[in-house]
C-alpha positions in Angstrom: 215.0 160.8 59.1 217.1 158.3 57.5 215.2 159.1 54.1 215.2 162.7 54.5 219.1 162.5 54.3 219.3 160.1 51.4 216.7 162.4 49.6 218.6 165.6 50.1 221.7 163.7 49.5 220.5 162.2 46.1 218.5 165.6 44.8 222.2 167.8 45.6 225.0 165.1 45.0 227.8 168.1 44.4 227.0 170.1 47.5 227.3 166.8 49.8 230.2 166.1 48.4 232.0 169.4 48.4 230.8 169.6 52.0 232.4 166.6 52.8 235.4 167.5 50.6 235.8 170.7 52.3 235.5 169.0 55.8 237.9 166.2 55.8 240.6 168.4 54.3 240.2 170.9 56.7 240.3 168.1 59.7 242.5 166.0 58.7 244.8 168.9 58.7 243.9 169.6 62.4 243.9 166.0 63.3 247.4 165.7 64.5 248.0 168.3 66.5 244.7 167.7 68.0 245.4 164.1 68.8 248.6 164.9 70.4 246.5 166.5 73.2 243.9 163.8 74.0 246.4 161.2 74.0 248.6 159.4 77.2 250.8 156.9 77.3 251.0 156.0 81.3 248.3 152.9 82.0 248.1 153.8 85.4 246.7 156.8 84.8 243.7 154.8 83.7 243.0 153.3 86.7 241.0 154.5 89.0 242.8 156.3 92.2 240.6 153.7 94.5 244.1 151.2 93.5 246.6 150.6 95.0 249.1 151.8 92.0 246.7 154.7 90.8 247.0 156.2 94.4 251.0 155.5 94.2 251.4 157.0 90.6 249.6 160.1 92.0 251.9 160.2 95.0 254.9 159.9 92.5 253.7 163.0 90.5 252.5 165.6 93.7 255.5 164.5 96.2 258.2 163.7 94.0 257.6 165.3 90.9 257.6 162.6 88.3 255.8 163.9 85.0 253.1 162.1 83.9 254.3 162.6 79.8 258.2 161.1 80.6 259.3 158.2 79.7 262.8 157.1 80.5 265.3 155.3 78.4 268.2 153.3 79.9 271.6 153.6 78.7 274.3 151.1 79.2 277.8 152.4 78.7 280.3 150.0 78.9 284.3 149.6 77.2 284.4 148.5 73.9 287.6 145.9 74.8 285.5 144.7 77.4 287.4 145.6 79.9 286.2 146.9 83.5 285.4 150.5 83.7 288.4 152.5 85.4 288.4 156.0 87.3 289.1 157.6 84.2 286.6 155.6 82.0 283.2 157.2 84.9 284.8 160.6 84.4 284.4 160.6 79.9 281.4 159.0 81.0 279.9 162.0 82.9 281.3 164.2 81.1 279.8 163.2 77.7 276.1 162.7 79.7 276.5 166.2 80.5 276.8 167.3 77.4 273.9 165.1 76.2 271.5 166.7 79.0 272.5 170.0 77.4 272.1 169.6 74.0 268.2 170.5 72.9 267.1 167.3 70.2 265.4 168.8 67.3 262.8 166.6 66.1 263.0 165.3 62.4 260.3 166.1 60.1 260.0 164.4 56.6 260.6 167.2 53.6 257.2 166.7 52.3 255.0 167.1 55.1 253.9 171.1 56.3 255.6 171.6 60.1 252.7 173.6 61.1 250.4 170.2 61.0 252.8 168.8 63.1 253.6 168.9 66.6 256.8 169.9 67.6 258.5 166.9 70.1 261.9 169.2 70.0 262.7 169.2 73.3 266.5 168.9 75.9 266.5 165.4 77.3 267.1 164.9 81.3 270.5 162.5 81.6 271.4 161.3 85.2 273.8 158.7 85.8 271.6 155.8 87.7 274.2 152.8 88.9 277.2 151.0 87.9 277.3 147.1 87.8 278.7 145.1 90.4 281.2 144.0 88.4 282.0 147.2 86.6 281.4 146.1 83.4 279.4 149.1 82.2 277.8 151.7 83.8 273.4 153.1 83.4 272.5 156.1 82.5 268.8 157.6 82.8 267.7 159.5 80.1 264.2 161.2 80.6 261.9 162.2 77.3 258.3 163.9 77.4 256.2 162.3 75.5 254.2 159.3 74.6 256.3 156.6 72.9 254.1 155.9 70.1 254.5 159.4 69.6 256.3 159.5 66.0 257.5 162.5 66.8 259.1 161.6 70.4 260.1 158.4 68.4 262.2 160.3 66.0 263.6 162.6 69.1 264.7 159.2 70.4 266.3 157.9 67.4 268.0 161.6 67.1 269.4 160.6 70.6 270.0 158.1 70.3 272.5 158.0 67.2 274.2 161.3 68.9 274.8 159.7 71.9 276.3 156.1 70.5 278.5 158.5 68.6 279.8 160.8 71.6 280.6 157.5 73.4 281.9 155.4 70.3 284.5 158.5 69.9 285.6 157.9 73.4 286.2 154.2 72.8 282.6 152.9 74.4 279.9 151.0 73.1 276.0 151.7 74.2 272.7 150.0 74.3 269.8 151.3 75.1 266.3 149.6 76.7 263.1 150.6 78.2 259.5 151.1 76.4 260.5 154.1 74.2 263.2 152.1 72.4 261.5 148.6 72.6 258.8 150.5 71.0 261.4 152.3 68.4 263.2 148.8 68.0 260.3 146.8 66.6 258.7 149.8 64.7 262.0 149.7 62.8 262.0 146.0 62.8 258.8 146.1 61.1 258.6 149.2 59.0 258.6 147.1 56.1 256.1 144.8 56.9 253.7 147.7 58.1 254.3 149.4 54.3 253.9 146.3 52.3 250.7 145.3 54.4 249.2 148.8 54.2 250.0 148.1 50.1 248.4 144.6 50.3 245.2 145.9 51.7 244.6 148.4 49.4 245.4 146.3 46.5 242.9 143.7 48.0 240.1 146.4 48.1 240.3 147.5 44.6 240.7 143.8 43.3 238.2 142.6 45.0 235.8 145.6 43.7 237.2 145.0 40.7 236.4 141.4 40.6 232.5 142.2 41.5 232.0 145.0 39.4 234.3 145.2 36.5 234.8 148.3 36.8 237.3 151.3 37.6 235.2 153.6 39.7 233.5 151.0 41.8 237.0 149.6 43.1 238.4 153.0 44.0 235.6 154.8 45.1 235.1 153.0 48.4 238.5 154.1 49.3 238.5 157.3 48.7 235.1 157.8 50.0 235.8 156.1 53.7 239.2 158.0 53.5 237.4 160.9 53.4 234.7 160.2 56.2 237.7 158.7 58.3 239.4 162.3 58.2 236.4 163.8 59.7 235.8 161.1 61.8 239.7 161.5 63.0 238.8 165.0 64.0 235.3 164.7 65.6 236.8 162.1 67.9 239.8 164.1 68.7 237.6 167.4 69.2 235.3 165.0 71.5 238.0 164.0 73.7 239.1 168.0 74.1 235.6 169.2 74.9 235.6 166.2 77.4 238.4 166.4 78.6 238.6 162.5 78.7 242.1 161.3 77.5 242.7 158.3 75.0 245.0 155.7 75.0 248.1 156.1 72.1 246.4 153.1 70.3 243.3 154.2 70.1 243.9 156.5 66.6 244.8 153.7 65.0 242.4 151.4 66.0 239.5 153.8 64.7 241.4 154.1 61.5 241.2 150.1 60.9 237.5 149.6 61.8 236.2 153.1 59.8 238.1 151.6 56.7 236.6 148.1 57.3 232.9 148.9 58.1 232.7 152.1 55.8 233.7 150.2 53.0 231.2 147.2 54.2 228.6 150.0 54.2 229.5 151.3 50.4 229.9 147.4 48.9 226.1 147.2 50.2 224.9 150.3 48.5 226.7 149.2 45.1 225.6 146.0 45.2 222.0 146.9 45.6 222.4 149.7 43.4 223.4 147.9 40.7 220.9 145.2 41.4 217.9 148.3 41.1 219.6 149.5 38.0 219.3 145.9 36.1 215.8 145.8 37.5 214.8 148.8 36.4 216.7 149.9 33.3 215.0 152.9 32.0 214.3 154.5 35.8 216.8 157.9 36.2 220.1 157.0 38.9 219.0 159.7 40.9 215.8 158.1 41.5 217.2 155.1 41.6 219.9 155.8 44.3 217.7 157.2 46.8 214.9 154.7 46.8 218.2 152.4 47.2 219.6 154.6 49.5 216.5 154.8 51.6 215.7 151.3 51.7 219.4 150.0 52.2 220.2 153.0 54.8 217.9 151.7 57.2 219.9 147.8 57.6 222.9 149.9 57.5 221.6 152.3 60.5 220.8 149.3 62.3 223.8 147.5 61.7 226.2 150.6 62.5 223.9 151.5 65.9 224.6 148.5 67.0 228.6 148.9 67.0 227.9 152.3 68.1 225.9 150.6 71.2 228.6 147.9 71.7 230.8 150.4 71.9 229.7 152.8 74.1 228.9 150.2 76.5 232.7 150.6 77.3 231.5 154.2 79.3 230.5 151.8 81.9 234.1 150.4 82.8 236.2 151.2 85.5 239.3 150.9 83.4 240.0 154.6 81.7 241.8 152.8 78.4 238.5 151.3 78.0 236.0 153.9 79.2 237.6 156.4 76.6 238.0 154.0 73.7 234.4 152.8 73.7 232.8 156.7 73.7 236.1 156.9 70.8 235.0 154.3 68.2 231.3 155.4 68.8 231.6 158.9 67.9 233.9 157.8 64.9 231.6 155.0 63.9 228.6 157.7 64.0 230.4 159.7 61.6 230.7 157.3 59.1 226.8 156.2 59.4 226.5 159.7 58.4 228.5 159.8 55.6 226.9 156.3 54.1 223.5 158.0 54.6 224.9 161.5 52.7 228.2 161.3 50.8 228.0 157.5 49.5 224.3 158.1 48.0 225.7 161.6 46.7 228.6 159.2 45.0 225.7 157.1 43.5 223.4 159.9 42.9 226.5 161.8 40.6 228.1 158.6 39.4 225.0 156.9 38.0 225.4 154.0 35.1 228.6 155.5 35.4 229.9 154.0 38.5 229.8 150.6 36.4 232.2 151.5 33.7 233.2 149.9 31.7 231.3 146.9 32.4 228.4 145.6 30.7 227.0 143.8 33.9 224.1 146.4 33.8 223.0 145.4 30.0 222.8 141.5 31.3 220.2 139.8 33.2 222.3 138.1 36.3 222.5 134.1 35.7 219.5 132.5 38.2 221.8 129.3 38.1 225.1 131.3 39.1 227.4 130.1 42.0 225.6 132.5 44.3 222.2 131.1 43.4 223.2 127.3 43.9 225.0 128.1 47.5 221.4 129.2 48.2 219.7 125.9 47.1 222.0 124.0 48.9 222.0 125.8 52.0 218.0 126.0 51.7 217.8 122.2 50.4 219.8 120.7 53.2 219.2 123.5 56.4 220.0 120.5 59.1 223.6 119.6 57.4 224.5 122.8 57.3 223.4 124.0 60.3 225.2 120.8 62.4 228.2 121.4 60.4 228.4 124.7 61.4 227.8 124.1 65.0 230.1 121.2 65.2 232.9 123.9 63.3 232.4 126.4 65.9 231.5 124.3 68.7 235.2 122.6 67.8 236.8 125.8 67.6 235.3 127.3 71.1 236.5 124.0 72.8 239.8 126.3 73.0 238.7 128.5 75.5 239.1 125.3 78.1 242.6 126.9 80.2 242.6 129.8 79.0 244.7 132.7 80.2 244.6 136.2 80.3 248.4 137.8 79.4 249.2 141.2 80.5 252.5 141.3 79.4 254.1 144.5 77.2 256.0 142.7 74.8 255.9 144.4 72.0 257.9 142.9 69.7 257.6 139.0 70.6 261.2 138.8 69.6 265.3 139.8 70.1 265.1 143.3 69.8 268.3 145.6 70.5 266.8 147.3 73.2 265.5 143.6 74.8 269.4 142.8 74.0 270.7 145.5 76.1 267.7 144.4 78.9 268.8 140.8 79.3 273.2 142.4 79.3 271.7 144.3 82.4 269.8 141.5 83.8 273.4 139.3 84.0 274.8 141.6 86.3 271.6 143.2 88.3 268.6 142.5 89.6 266.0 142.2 86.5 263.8 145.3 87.6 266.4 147.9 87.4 265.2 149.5 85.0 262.0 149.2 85.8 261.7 149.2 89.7 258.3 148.1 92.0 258.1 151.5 94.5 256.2 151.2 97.9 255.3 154.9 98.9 254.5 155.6 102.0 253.0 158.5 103.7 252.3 160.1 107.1 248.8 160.4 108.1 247.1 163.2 109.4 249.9 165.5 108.1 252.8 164.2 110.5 256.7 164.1 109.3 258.4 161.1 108.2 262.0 160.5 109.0 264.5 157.3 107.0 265.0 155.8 110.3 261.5 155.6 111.2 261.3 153.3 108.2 263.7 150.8 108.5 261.8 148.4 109.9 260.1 148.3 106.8 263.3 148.5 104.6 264.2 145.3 106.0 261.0 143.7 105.8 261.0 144.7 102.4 264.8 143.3 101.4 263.9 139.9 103.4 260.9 139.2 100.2 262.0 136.9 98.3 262.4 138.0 94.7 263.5 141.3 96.1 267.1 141.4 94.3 267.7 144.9 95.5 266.5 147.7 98.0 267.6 151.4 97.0 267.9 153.9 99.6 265.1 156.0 101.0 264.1 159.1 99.7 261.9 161.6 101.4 259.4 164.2 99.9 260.3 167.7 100.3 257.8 168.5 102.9 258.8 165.0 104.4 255.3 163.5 104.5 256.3 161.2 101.8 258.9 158.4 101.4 259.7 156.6 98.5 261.4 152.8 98.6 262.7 151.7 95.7 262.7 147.7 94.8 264.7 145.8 92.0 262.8 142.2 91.8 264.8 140.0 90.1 261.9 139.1 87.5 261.6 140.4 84.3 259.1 143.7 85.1 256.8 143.0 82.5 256.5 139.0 83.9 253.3 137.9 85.3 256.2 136.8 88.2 256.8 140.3 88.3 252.9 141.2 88.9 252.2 138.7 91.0 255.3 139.6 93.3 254.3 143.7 93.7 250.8 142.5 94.2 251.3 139.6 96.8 254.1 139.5 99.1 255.2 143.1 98.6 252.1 144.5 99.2 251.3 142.5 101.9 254.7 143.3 103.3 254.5 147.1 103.0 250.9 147.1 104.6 252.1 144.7 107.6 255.4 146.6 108.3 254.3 150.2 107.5 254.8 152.8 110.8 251.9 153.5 112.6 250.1 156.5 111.8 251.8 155.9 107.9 249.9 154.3 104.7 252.0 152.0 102.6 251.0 152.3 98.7 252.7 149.8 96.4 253.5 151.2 92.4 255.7 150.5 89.6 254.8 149.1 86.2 254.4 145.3 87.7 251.7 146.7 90.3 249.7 148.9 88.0 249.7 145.8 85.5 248.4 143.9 88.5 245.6 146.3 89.3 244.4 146.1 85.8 243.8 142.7 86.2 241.4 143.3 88.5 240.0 146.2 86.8 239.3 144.3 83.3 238.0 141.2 85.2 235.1 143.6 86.8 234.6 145.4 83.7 234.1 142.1 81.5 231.3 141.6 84.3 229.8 144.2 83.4 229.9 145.3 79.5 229.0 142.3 78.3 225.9 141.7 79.5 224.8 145.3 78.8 226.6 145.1 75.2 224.6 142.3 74.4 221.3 143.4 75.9 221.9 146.6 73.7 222.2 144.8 70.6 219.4 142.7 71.1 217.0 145.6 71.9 218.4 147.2 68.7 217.3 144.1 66.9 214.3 143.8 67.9 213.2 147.1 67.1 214.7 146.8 63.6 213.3 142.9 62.7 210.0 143.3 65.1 210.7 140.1 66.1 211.1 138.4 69.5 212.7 134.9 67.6 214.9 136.2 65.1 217.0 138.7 67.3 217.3 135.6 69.7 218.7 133.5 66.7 221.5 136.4 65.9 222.2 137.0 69.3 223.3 133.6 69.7 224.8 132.9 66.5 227.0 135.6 67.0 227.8 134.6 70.6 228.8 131.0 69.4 231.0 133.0 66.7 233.0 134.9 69.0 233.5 131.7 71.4 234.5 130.0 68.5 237.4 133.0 67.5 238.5 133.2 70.7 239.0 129.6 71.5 240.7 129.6 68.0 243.3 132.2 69.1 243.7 130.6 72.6 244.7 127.3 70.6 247.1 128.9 68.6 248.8 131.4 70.7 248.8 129.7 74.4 248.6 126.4 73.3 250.3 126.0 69.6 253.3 128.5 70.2 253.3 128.8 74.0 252.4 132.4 75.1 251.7 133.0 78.3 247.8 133.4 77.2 245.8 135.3 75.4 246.1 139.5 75.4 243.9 140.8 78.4 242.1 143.0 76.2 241.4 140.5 73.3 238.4 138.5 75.3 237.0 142.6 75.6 237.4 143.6 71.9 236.8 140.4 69.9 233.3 140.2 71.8 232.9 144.0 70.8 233.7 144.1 67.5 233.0 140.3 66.4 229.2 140.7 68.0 228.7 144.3 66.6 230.3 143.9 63.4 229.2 140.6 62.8 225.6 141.3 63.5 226.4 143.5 60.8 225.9 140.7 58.1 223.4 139.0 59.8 221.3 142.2 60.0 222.3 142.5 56.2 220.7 138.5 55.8 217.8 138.6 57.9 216.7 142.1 56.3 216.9 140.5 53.1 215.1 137.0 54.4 212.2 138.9 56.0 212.1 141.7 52.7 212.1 137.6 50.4 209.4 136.2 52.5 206.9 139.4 51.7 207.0 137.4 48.7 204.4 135.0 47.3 205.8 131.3 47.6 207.3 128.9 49.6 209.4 130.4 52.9 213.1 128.3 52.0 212.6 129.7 48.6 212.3 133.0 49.7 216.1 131.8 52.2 217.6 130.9 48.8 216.8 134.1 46.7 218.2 136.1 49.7 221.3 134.2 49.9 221.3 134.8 46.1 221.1 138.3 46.3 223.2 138.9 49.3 226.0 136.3 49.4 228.5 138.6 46.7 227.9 142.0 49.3 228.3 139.8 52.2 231.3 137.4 51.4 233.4 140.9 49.4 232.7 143.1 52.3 234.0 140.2 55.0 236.7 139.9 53.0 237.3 143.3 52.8 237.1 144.1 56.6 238.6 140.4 57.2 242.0 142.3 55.1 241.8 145.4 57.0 242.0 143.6 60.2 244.9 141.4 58.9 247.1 144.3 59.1 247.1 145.4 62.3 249.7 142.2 62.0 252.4 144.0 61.2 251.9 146.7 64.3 254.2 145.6 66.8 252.0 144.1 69.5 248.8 143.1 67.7 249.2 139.9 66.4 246.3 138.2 68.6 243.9 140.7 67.8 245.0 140.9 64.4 244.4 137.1 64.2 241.3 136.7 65.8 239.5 139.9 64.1 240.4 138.7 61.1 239.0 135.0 62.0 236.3 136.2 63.9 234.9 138.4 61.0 235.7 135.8 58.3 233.6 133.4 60.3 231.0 135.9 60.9 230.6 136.8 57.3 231.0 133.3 55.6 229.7 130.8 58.2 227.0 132.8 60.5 225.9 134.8 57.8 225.7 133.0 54.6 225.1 129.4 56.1 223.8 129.0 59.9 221.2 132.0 59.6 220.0 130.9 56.6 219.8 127.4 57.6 217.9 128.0 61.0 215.6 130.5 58.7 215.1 127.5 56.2 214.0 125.4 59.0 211.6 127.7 60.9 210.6 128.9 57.9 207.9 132.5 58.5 208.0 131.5 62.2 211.3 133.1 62.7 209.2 136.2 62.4 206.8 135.4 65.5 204.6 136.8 66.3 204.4 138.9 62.8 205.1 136.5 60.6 205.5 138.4 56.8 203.4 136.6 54.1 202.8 136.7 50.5 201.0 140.0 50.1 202.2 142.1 52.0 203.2 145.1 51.4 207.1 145.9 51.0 207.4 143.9 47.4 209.6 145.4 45.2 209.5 144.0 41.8 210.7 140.4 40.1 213.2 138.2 41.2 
């Protein structure tokens, strides 16, 4: 199979490619608008309705009619003297907030981009006054949007709004602020639109330099981008039309994630083919480049099968979860990592196929014999010379680095930003003069069983209850369903929402509370951001149960079908498993313990283990192929280690390097320094220490044994020429 498509591919280069051409213009065009649709922005809606905050989020939507796609932005309207708000000063106020809530916000669209491949966010935002502060110092107003905040579109509604509505009050002689998630998010996006451009800049000059540094030439350090961006448009498209057909639903960060690790590993996957290419080309000078690219194609497409399958199993591992963010991004990444397997096994050997000699200019690397004595060439000899150095100082490296994970946390904290923000400005001004969760409240709903009525004195027993829990800064009135078989309470904790006092609070003695002092015959539910943050806790702790061990199983079958081995897969596995307990320790130092966060991101511990064990096995599957492929060879076994570092260490240290970059800039997206930090560390690790020193140094030491029970010897078939 694998052949067939690298044969095709390689006899009719220009049809594969116009195919692909044709494809990723066509969906990347339809990408947007399709994404829009699969996409939510409410975590609770990921949980399963068997929690406590799932079942309340439902409640919220069917009895009270909260929309699922709003989001609500707090506005604080206060004098600009400072002065205490007056009669006078409430009535400009609601007379300017009506005029807001009647005014339709036209979304912005940049001149150069088509509005027909973009979804219109134009929409008339819902302004209700919510409460004025005991003081009267400045009064809230609630504005409601539709839409996901890390909607760009919804985000330049906002900004729209924003700028309108700090005008209308700034004529009247008031200032404004304005908090919540949407302009948190809109806050720090601005705050690092800079950074995010410049990194985007850094990574792609990395790419080509890097290309350019191990090929010398032009076409080889601009190729691999243009061919992954290519494969990632499609890919962008299957996964969106996957999630419609499905009708599962994707977390807003999801998009982007996909677009990080398709530009990583597709570009992994192309820096193999060249390198091998070129190595097949020296080799064989007077052979034709279509020839030569599919028998490279062929024999490199089967490691790269392997090692994509594997992050395609890893992956779809997540299906199992209970938590939706997860279960949808797993079956995501998987159909967008598929994608790109496909194109390295049909577009990237086209490339090679067309290119030919070509794809080298103008470098002369093909006229020259490589240097046996290089750098390359003496990294092998030492790693093959002294296998038990290098193998304890690896161990004692990582085993150092792992020693982190002693204490650690999980954080499930939303700060975005991780610093003063206007909108966290306008949070804490609130925060002075009410109760912290204000605008953000913990709700207890309750309903009547067995279809009975509900009445507001019937619960205030529980009101009371609930007012007497300590952290409770505020009760708001009770408000009844239309069909009165719901009630909704209200509370304002005086924690910060997104605190794990917050969590712990809606989860602990308010819940306990609202189940103790409900009515009989009535059901107390317990909601709000704090509580659903709460309940994912729970969710991610019994998923992590779960994946792993089937992840890793996965893998390890996927191994030992590729390296017919039981040994060898063992020795990955467990390299790779020290790896990522050495990344995650690493990032548990530095963020807990060096600049004193809270802990570690609760879904780092999930995707580090995915994408440092499937991507790292990458390069190991890359080594080992190459070890077992060296010791087919007649000679000594840590001979045969030192070649295949030889051949493999450029591919494997540009390509970490390479996907080690990629990674790095998910630093400037607001949120994602941890991951960003411990993918890039975790991959770096992978590529330079696991790959190109402990695997090599365990296969120096068990020399043709790591193949038990087939053990390749001299002979065998599978030889391919000098070395």
């Amino acid at each position: 199979m694998i052949r067939a498509l690298t044969g095709y591919s390689t006899r009719n280069p220009w049809k594969v490619i116009v195919l692909w051409v044709l494809l990723g213009v066509a969906l990347s065009a339809l990408t947007p608008t399709l994404m829009s649709r699969v996409t939510q922005h409410q975590t609770g809606d990921f949980l399963p309705r068997t929690y406590d905050s799932a079942a309340a989020l439902h409640l919220a939507q069917e009895k009270f009619g909260e929309n699922p796609d709003a989001t609500t932005v707090t506005v604080l309207v206060a004098r600009e003297d400072g002065k205490a708000l007056g009669v006078a000063d409430h009535e400009r106020i609601a007379a300017e907030s009506a005029k807001l809530g009647q005014r339709r916000v036209i979304m912005p669209v940049e001149d150069d981009v088509p509005r027909f491949l973009v979804p219109d966010r134009s929409q008339t935002p819902a302004v209700a006054p919510a409460m004025t502060a005991p003081d009267r110092s400045f009064q809230l107003l609630s504005a409601q949007l539709m839409g996901s905040p890390s909607d760009t579109g919804v985000q330049g509604v906002y900004r729209t709004f924003r700028d309108d509505a700090r005008t209308r009050f700034a004529e009247a002689g008031m200032r404004t602020g304005f908090t919540g998630s949407l302009a948190e998010v809109v806050d720090t996006t601005d705050e690092h639109e800079v950074a995010t451009t410049v990194g985007g800049i850094l990574v792609t000059v990395l790419i080509v330099l890097l290309n350019v540094l191990a090929f010398r030439s032009a076409l080889a350090a601009l190729l691999p981008l243009l061919a992954v961006a290519m494969i990632g448009g499609v890919a962008a498209g299957a996964v969106a039309g996957t999630a419609l057909l499905s009708g599962r639903k994707l977390d807003a960060g999801t998009p982007g994630l996909i677009n990080v690790v398709l530009l990583g590993i597709g570009i992994d996957y192309l820096l193999f083919l060249l390198f091998r290419f070129r190595e097949h080309l020296r080799e064989r000078p007077g052979q034709s480049p279509r020839e030569a690219a599919a028998q490279v194609s062929g024999r490199v497409g089967t490691a790269i099968t392997s090692a994509a399958l594997t992050i395609v199993a890893a992956f779809a591992t997540l299906g199992l979860a209970t938590f939706g963010q997860f279960r949808s991004m797993g079956p995501a990444i998987a159909v967008a990592v598929l994608v790109m397997l496909l194109g390295s096994l049909t577009l990237m050997p086209a490339l090679l196929a067309a290119a030919g000699r070509k794809m080298f200019w103008p470098s002369k690397a093909l006229e020259r014999t490589p240097d046996e004595r290089g750098r390359s060439a003496r990294f092998g000899e030492l790693v093959t010379r002294r296998p038990l150095l290098m193998l304890a100082a690896s161990i004692a490296l990582l085993g150092a680095l792992a020693a982190g994970l002693v204490g650690m946390r999980m954080d499930y904290g939303r700060d975005a930003s991780g610093g003063q923000t206007a909108a966290s400005a306008t949070a804490a001004e609130i925060a002075r003069a009410l109760p912290a969760g204000v605008s953000d409240p913990t709700t207890v709903f309750v309903t009547a069983d067995g279809g009975g009525t509900l009445t507001t004195g019937q619960l205030g027993g529980l009101v009371r209850a609930l007012t007497q829990v300590e952290g409770v800064g505020k009760t708001a009135p009770t408000v009844l369903s239309e069909d009165r078989r719901a009630a909704r309470i209200d509370l304002y904790p005086t924690a910060d929402p997104q605190s794990q006092q917050a969590r712990d609070l809606a989860s602990g003695p308010i819940r306990d509370t609202a189940a103790r002092h409900a009515p009989d015959g009535t059901t107390a539910r317990v909601g709000g951001t704090a509580a659903i943050f709460a309940d994912v806790a729970t969710a991610v702790d019994k998923d992590l149960r779960i994946v792993f061990p089937v992840a890793a199983a996965l893998i390890t079958l996927i191994l030992l079908l590729l390296l017919r081995s039981l040994l060898a897969p063992v020795v990955l596995m467990l390299s790779v498993g020290l790896g990522f307990a050495a990344t995650l320790g690493a990032a548990t130092l530095l963020f807990q313990r060096a600049l004193g966060e809270p802990g570690v991101d609760f879904t780092l511990p999930l995707v580090l283990f995915l994408f440092v064990v499937a991507l790292g096995t990458d390069y190991n599957i890359l080594i080992a192929d190459r070890i077992r492929e060296e010791m087919r060879q007649p000679g000594p076994a840590r001979a045969a280690v030192a070649r295949a570092v030889r051949h493999t260490t450029p591919a494997v240290a540009t390509a970490g390097m390479v996907l080690a970059g990629s990674f790095a800039t998910l630093a400037t997206t607001p949120g994602n320094a941890q991951i960003a930090f411990a993918m890039t560390l975790g991959i770096l690790l992978s590529a330079l220490v696991l790959s190109l020193v402990l695997v090599p140094a365990l296969a120096a030491l068990l020399g043709r044994a790591l193949w038990w029970p087939f053990r390749p010897g001299p002979g065998k078939s599978g030889a391919h020429g000098r070395r």
